[in-house]
N, C-alpha and C positions, 0 to 999 in steps of 0.2 A: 571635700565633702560637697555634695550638692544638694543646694538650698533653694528651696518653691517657698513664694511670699504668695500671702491672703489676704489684702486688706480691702476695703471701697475706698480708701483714701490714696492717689495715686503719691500724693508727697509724703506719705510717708513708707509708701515701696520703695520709693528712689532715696530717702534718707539710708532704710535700713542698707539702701544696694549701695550707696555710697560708703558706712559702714563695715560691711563686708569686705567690699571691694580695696577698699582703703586699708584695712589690716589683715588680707590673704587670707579669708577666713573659709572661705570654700567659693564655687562658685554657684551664683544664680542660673537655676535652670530653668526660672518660668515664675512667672506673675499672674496673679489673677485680681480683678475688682470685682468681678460679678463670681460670687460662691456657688452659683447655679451650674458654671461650665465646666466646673474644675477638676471634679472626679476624675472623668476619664483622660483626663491628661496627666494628673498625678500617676494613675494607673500605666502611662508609657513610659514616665519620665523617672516614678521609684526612686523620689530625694530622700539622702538621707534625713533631711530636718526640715520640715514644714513652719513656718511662721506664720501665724493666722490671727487674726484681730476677731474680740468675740462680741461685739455687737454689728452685725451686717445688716445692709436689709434681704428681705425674704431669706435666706438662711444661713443662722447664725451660728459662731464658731465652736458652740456644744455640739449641735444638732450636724456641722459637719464634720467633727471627730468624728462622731456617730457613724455616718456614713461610708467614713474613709476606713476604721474598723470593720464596717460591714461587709467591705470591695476587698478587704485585707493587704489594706494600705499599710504597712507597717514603720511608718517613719516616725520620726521622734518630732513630738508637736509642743513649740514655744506659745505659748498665749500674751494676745497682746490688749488691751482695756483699758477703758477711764472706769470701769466698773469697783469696785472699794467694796462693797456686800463681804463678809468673810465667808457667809454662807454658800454664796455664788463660787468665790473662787475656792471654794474649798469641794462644790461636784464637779470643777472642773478639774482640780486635782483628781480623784476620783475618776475620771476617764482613763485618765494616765500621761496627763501632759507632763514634763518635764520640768518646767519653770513659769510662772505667769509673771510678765513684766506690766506694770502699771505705766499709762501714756498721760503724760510727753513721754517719749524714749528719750534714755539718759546713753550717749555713745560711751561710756566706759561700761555700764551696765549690760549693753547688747554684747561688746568683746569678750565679757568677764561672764557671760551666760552661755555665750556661745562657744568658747573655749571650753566650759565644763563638758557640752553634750558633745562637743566635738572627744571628748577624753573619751568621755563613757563611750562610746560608738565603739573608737578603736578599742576598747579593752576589753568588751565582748565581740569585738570581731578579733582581736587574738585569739581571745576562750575561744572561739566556736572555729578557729582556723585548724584543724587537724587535716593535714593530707594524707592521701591515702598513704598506706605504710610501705605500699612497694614502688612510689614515686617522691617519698621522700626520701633528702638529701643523707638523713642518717641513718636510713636503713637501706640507700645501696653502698657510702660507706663501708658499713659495719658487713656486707653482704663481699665488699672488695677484701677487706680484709678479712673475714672467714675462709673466704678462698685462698688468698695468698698465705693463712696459719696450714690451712688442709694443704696445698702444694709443698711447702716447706717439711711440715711435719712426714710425707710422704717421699718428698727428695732424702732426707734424716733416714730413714725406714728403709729404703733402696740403698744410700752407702752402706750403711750398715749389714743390711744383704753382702754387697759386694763383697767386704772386708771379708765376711767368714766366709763366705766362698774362696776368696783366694787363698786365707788361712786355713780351709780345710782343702783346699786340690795341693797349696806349695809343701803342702809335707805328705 
């Protein structure tokens, strides 16, 4: 999976990359501390899970879902806070984040968060993996062996011929 960190705090990009990194959890595609530059490089880079801290300065981690919805940034966004308001984190729910972790970060809680959206990803990108029907594996199977039933059935058809041919010319 590849994973874009958002914080102003540079120690706690390199805790969350040492996290990561340390339990193969996908790989870091790019860091940002200023929220201002970030857009257009999430826009080349298309992580699957964004981690973002939501008090920044000049803009903050509602206000840049916001954004990165609006560019049609589709990744799946962890929130990260010393913020407790239930009200708060409940329109950030409400955007569609995935999970908001409360800071300090707790390293089994990053693992055990991050294993869940890593699930969820792969299990709609199963649902949504259908290949096209005439480059998949079971329908040119099922395509070899329809031919090999019609050949067969058609060699069958031909003895057959044969037999009452010879049975009608040997008498």
């Amino acid at each position: 999976m590849k994973i874009y960190i958002i914080d102003d705090d540079i120690n706690v990009i390199k805790m969350l990359e040492n996290i990561i990194e340390d339990n193969s959890l996908g790989d870091i595609v790019g860091y940002q501390t200023n929220s201002e530059k970030v857009i257009n490089e999430l826009l080349i880079l298309k992580p699957d899970i964004i981690i973002l801290d939501f008090l920044m300065p000049k803009i903050d981690g509602r206000q840049l879902i916001i954004k990165m919805k609006a560019n049609l940034i589709s990744s799946n966004f962890i929130m990260l806070s010393k913020v407790t308001d239930k009200d708060m984190i409940g329109d950030i729910y409400d955007l569609g984040i995935e999970f908001f972790i409360n800071k300090p970060i707790n390293n089994k809680e990053i693992v055990s968060i991050l294993n869940n959206v890593i699930q969820k990803i792969k299990l709609k990108q199963k649902e949504n993996k259908e290949p096209p029907e005439g480059n998949s594996l079971s329908y040119i199977l099922y395509t070899i062996c329809f031919a090999l039933y019609f050949m067969l059935y058609f060699a069958f058809f031909i003895f057959l011929l044969i037999i009452l041919l010879y049975s009608i010319l040997s008498n």
